[in-house]
N, CA, C and O atoms as a GROMACS GRO file, in nm:
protein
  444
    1UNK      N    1   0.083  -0.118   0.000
    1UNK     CA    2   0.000   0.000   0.000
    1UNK      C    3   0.088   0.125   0.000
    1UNK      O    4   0.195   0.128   0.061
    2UNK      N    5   0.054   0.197  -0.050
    2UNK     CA    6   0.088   0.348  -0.066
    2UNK      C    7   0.149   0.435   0.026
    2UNK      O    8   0.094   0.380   0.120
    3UNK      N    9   0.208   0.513   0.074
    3UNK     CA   10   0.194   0.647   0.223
    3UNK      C   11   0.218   0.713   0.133
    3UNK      O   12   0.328   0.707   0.078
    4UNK      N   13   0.093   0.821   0.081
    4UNK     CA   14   0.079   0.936   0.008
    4UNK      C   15   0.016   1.006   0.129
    4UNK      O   16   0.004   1.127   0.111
    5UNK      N   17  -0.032   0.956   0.257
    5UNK     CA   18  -0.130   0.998   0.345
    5UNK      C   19  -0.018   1.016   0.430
    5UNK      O   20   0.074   0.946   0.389
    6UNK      N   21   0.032   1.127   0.601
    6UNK     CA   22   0.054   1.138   0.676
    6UNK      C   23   0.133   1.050   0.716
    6UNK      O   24   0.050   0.968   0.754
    7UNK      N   25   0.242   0.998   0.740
    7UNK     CA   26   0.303   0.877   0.829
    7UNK      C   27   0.248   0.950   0.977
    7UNK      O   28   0.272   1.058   1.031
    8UNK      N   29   0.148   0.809   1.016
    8UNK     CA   30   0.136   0.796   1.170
    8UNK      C   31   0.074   0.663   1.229
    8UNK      O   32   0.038   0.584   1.142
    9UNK      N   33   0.060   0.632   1.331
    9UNK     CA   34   0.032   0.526   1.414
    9UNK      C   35  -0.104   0.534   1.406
    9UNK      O   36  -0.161   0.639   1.435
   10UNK      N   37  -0.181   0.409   1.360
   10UNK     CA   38  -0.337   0.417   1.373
   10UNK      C   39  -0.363   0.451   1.494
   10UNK      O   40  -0.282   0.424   1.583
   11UNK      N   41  -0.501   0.528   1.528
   11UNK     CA   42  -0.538   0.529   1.655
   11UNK      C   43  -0.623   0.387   1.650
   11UNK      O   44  -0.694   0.373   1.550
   12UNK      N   45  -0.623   0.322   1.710
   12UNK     CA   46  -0.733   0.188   1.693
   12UNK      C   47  -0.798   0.181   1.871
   12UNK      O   48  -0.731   0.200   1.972
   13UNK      N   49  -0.903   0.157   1.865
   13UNK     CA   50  -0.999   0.151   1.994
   13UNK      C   51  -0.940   0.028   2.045
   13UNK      O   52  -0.867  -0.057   1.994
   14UNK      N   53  -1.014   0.052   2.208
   14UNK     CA   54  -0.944  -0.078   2.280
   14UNK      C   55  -0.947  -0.192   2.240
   14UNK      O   56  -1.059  -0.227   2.201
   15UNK      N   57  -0.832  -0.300   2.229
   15UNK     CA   58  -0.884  -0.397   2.214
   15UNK      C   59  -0.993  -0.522   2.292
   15UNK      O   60  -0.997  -0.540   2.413
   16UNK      N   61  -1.073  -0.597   2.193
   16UNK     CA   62  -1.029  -0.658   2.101
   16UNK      C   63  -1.077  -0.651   1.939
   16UNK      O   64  -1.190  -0.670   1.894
   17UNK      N   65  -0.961  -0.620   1.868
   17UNK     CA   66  -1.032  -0.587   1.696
   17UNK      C   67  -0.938  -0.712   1.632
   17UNK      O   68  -0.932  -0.823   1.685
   18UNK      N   69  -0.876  -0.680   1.531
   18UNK     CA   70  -0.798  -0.784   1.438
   18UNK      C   71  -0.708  -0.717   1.361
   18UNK      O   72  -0.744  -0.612   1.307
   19UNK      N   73  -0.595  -0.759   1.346
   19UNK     CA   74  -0.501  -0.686   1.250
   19UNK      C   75  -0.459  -0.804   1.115
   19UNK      O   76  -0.412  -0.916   1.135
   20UNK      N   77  -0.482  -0.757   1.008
   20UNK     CA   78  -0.413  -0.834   0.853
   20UNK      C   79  -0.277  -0.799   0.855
   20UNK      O   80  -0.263  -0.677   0.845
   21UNK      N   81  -0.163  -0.867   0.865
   21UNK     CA   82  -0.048  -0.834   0.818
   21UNK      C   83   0.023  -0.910   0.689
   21UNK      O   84   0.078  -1.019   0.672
   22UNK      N   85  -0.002  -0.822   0.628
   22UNK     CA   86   0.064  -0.834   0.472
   22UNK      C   87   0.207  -0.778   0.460
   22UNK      O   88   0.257  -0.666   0.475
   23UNK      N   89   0.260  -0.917   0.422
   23UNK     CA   90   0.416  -0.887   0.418
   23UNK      C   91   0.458  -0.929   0.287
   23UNK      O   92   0.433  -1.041   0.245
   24UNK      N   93   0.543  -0.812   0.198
   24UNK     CA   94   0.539  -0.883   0.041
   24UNK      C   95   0.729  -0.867   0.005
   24UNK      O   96   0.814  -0.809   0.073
   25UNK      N   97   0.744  -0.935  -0.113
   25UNK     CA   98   0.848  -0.914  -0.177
   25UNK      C   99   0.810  -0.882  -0.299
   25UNK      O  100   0.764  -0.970  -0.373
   26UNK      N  101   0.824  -0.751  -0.340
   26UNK     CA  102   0.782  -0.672  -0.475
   26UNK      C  103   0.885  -0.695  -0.598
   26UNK      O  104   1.000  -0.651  -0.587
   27UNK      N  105   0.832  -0.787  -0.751
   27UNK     CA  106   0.898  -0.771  -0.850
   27UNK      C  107   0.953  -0.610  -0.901
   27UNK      O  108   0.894  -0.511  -0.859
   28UNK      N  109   1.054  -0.601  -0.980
   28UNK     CA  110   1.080  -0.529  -1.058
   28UNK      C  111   0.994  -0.425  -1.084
   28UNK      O  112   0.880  -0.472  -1.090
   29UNK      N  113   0.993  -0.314  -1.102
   29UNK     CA  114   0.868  -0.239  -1.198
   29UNK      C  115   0.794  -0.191  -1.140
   29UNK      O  116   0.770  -0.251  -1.035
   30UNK      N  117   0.725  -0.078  -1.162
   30UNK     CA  118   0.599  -0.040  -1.066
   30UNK      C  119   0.498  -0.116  -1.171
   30UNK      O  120   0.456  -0.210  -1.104
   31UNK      N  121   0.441  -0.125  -1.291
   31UNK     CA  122   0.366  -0.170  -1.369
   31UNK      C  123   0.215  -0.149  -1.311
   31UNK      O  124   0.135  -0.243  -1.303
   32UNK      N  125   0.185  -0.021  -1.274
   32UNK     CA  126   0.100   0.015  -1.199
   32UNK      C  127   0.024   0.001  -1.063
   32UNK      O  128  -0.094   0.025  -1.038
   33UNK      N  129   0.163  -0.063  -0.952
   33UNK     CA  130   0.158  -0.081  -0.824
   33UNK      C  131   0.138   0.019  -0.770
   33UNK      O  132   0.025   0.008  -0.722
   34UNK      N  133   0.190   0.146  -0.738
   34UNK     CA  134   0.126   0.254  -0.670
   34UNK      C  135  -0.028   0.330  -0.709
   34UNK      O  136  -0.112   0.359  -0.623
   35UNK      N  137  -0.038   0.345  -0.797
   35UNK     CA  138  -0.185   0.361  -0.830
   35UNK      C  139  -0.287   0.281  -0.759
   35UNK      O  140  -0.375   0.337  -0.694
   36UNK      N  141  -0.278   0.126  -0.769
   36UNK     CA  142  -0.354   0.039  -0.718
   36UNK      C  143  -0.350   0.039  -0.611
   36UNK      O  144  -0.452   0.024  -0.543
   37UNK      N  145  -0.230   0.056  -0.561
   37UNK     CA  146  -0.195   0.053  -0.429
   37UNK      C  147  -0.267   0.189  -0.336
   37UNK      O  148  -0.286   0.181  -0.215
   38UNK      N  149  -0.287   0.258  -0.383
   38UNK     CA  150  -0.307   0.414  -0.349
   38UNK      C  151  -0.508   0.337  -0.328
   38UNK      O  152  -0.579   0.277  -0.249
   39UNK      N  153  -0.508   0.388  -0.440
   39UNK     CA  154  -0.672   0.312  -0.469
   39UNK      C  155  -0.737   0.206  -0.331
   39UNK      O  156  -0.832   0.229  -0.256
   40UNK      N  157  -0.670   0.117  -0.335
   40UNK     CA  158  -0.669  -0.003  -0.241
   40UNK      C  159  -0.724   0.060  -0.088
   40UNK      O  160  -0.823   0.030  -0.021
   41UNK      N  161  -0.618   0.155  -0.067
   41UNK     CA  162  -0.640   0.213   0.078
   41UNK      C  163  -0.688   0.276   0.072
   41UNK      O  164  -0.746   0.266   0.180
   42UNK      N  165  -0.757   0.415  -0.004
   42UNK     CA  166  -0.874   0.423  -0.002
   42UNK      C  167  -1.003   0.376  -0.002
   42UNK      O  168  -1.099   0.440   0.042
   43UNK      N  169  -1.008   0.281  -0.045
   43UNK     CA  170  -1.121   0.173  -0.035
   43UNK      C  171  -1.183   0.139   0.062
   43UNK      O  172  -1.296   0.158   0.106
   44UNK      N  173  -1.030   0.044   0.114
   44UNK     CA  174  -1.019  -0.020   0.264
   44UNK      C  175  -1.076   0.124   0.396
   44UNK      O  176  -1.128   0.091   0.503
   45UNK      N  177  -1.056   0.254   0.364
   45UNK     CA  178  -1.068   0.343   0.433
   45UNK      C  179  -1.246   0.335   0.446
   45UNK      O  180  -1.304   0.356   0.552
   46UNK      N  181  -1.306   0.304   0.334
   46UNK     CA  182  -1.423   0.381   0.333
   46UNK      C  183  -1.495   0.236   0.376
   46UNK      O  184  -1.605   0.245   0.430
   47UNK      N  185  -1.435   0.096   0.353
   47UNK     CA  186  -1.523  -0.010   0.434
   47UNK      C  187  -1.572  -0.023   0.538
   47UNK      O  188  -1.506   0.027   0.630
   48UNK      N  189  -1.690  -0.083   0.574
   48UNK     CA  190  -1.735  -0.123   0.720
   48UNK      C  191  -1.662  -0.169   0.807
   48UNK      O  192  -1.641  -0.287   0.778
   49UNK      N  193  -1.616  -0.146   0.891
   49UNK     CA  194  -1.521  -0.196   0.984
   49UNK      C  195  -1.367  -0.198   0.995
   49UNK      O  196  -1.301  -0.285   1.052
   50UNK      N  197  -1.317  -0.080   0.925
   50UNK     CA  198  -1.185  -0.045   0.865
   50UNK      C  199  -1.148   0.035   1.033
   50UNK      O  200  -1.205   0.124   1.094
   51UNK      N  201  -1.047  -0.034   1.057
   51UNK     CA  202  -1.021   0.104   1.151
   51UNK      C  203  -0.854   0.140   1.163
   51UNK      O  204  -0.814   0.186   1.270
   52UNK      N  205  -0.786   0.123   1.083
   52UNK     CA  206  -0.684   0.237   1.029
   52UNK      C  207  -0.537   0.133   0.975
   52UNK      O  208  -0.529   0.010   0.982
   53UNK      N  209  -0.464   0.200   0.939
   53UNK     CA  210  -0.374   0.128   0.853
   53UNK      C  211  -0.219   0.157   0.841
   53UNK      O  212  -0.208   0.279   0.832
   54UNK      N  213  -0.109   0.104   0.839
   54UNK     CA  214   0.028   0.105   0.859
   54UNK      C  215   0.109   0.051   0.813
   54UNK      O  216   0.118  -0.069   0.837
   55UNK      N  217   0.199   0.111   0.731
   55UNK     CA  218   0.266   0.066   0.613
   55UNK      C  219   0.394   0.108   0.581
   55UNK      O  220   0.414   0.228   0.565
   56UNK      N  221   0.513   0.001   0.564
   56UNK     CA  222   0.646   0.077   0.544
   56UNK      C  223   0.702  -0.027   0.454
   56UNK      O  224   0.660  -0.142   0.460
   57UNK      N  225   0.817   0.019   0.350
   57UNK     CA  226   0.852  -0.038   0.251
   57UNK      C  227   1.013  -0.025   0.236
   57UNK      O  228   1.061   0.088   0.233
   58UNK      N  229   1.058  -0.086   0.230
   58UNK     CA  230   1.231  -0.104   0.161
   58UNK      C  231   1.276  -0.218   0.096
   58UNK      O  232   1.247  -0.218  -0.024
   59UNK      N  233   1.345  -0.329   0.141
   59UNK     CA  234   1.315  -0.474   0.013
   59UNK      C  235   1.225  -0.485   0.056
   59UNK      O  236   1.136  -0.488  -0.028
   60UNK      N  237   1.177  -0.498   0.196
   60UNK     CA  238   1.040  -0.632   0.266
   60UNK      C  239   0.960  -0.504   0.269
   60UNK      O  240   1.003  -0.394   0.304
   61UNK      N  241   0.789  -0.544   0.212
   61UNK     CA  242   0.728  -0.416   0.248
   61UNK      C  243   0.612  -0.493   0.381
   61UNK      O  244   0.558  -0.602   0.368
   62UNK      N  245   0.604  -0.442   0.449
   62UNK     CA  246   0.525  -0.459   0.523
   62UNK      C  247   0.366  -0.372   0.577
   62UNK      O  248   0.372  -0.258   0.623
   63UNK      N  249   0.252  -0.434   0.564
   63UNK     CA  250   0.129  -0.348   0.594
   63UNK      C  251   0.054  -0.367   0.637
   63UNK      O  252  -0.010  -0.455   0.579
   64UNK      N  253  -0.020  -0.305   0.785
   64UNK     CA  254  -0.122  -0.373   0.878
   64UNK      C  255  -0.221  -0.292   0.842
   64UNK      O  256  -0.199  -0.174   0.816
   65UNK      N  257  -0.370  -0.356   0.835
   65UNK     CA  258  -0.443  -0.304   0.824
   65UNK      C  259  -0.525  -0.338   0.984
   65UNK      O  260  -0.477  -0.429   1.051
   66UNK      N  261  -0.614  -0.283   1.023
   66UNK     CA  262  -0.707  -0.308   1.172
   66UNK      C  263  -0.817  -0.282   1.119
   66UNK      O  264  -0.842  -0.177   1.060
   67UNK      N  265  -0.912  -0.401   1.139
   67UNK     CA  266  -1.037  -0.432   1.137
   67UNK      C  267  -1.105  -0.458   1.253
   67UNK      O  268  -1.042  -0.530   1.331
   68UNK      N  269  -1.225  -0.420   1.294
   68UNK     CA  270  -1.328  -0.416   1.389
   68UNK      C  271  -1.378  -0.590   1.428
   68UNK      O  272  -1.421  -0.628   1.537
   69UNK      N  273  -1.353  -0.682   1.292
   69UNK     CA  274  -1.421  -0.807   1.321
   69UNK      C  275  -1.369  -0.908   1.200
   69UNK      O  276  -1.315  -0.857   1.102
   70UNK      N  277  -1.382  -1.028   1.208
   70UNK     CA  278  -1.291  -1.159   1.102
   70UNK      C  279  -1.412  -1.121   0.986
   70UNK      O  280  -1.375  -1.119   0.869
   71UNK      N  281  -1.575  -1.085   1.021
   71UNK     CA  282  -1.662  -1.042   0.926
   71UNK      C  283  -1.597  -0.954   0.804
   71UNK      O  284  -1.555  -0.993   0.696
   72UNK      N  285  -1.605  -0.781   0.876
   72UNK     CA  286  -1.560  -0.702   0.796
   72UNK      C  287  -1.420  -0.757   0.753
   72UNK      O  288  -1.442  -0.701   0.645
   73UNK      N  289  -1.323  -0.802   0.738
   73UNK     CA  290  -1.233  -0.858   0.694
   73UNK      C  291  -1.259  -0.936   0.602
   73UNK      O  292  -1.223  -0.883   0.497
   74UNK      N  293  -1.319  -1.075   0.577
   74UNK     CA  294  -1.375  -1.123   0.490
   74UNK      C  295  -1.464  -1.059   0.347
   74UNK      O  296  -1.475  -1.090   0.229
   75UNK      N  297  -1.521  -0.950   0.440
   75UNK     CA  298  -1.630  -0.870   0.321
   75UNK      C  299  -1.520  -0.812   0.268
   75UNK      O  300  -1.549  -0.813   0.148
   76UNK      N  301  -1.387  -0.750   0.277
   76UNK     CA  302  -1.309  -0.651   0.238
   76UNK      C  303  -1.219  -0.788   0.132
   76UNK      O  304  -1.224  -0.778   0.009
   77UNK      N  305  -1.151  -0.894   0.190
   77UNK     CA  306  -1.126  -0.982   0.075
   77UNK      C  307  -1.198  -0.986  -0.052
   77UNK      O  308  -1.165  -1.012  -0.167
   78UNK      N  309  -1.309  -0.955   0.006
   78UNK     CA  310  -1.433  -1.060  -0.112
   78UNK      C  311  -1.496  -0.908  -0.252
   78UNK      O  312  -1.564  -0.917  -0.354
   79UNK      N  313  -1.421  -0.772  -0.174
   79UNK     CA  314  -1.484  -0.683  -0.282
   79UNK      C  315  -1.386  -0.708  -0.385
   79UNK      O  316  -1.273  -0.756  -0.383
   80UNK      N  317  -1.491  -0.645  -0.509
   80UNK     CA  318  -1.464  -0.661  -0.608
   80UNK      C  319  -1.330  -0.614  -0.694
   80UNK      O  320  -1.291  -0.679  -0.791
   81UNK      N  321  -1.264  -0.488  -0.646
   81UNK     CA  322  -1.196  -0.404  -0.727
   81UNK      C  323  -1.086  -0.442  -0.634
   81UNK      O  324  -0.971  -0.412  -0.666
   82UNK      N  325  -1.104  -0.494  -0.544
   82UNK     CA  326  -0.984  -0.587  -0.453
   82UNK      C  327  -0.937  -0.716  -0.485
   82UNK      O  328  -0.824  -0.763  -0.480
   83UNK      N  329  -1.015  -0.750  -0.511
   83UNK     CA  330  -1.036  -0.935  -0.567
   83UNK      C  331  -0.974  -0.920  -0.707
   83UNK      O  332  -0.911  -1.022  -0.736
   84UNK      N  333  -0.971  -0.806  -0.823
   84UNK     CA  334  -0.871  -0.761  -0.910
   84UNK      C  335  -0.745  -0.727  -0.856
   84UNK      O  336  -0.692  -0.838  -0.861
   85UNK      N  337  -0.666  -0.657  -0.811
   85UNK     CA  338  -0.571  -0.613  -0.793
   85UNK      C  339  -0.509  -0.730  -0.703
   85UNK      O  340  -0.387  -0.742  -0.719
   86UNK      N  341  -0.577  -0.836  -0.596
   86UNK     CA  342  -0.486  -0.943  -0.547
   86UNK      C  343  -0.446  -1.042  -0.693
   86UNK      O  344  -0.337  -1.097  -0.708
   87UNK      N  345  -0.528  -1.047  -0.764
   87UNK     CA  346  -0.524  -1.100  -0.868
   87UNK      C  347  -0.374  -1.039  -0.949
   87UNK      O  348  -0.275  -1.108  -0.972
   88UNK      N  349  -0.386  -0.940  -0.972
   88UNK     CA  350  -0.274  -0.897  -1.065
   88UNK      C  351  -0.130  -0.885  -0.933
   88UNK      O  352  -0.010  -0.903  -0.955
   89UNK      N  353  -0.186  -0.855  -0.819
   89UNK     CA  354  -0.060  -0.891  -0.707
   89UNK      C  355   0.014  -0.996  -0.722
   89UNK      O  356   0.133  -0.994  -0.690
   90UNK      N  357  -0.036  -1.092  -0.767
   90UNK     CA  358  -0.004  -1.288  -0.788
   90UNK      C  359   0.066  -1.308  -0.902
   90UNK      O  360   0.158  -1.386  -0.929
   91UNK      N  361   0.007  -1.226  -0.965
   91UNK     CA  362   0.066  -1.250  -1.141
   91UNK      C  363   0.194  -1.163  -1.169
   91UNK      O  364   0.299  -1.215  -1.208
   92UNK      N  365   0.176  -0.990  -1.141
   92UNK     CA  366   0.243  -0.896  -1.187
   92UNK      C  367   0.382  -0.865  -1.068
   92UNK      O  368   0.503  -0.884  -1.078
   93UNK      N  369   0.304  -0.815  -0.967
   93UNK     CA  370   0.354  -0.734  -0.824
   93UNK      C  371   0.476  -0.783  -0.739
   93UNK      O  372   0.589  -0.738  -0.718
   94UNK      N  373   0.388  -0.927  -0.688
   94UNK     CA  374   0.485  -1.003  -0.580
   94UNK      C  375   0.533  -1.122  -0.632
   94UNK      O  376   0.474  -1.207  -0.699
   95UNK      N  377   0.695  -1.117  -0.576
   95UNK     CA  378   0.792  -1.193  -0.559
   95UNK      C  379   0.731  -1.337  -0.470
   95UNK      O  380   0.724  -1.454  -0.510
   96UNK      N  381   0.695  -1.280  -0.344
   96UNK     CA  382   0.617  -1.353  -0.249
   96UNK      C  383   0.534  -1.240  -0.147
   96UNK      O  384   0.555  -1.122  -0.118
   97UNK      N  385   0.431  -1.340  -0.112
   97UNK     CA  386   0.356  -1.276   0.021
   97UNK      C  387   0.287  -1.383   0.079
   97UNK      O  388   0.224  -1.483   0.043
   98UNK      N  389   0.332  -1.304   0.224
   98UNK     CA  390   0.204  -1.393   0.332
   98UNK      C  391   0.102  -1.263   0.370
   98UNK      O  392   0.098  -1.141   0.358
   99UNK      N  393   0.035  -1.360   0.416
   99UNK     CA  394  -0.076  -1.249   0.468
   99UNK      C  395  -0.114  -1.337   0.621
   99UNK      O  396  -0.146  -1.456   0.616
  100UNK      N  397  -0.108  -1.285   0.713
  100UNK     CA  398  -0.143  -1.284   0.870
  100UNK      C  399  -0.253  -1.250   0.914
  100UNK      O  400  -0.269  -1.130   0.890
  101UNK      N  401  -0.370  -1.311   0.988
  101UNK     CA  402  -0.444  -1.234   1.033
  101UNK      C  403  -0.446  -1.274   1.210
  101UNK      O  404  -0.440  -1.394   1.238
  102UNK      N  405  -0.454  -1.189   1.305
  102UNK     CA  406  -0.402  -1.149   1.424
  102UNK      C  407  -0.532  -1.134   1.499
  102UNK      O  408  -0.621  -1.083   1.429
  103UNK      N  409  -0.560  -1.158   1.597
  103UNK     CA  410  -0.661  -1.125   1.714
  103UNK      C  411  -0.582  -1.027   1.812
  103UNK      O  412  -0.505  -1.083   1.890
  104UNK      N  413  -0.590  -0.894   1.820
  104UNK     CA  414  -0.505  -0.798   1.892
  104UNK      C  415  -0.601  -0.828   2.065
  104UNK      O  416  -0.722  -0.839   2.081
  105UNK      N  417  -0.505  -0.833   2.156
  105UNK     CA  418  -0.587  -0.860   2.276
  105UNK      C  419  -0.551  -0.717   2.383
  105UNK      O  420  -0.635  -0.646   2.438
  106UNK      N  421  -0.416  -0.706   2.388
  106UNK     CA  422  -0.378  -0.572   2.412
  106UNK      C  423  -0.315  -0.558   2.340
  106UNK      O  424  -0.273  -0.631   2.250
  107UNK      N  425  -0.285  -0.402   2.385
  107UNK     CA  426  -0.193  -0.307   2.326
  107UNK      C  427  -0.150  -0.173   2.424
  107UNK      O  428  -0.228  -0.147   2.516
  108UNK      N  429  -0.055  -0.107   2.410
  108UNK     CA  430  -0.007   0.005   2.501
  108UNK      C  431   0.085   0.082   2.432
  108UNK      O  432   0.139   0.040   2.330
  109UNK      N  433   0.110   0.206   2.485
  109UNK     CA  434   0.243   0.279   2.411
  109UNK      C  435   0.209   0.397   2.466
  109UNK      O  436   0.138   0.409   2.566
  110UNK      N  437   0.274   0.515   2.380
  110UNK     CA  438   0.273   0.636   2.420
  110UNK      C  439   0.124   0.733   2.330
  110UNK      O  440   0.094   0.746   2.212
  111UNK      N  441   0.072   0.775   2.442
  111UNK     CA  442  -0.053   0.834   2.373
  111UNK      C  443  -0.031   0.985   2.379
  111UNK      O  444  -0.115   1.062   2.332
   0.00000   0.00000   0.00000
């Protein structure tokens, strides 16, 4: 995913929500990875149960998204203009990726 937006720390409500961690190794080329990528998180922004997102890139890119429930997570796999771009992720984008999904129980830091 993109940081065209602010670098900062999601605020995410107490737990318990869920975090996706997508960890990739990116081919060669942008071949229209930032666009999609840009797109993507906007999306994810405007879904039901999105609650904020974190992302950093150098070889390994790494990106958490926080979801409210394993539901909204599933519905966000399953849209459409997402279900394209994992598609061309497989084919075009990544080297490799896992994808993680996490039950956050706590959390703490500096507020």
């Amino acid at each position: 995913m993109s940081t065209n937006h602010p670098i900062k720390i999601s605020d995410t409500p107490a737990p318990p929500y869920y975090a996706v961690i997508f960890t990739s190794l990116r081919t060669d080329g942008d071949n229209g990875y930032a666009e999609t990528a840009q797109r993507m998180e906007e999306l994810a922004m405007q879904h039901a149960g999105f609650l904020g997102i974190e992302s950093a890139r150098n070889e390994l890119g790494i990106t958490i998204c926080y979801w409210s429930s394993l539901e909204a997570i599933q519905n966000w796999k399953q849209n459409t203009e997402h279900l394209a771009a994992q598609q061309k992720g497989k084919e075009q984008w990544y080297a490799n990726y896992r994808i993680r999904i996490c039950k956050v129980e706590r959390e703490y830091g500096m507020k």
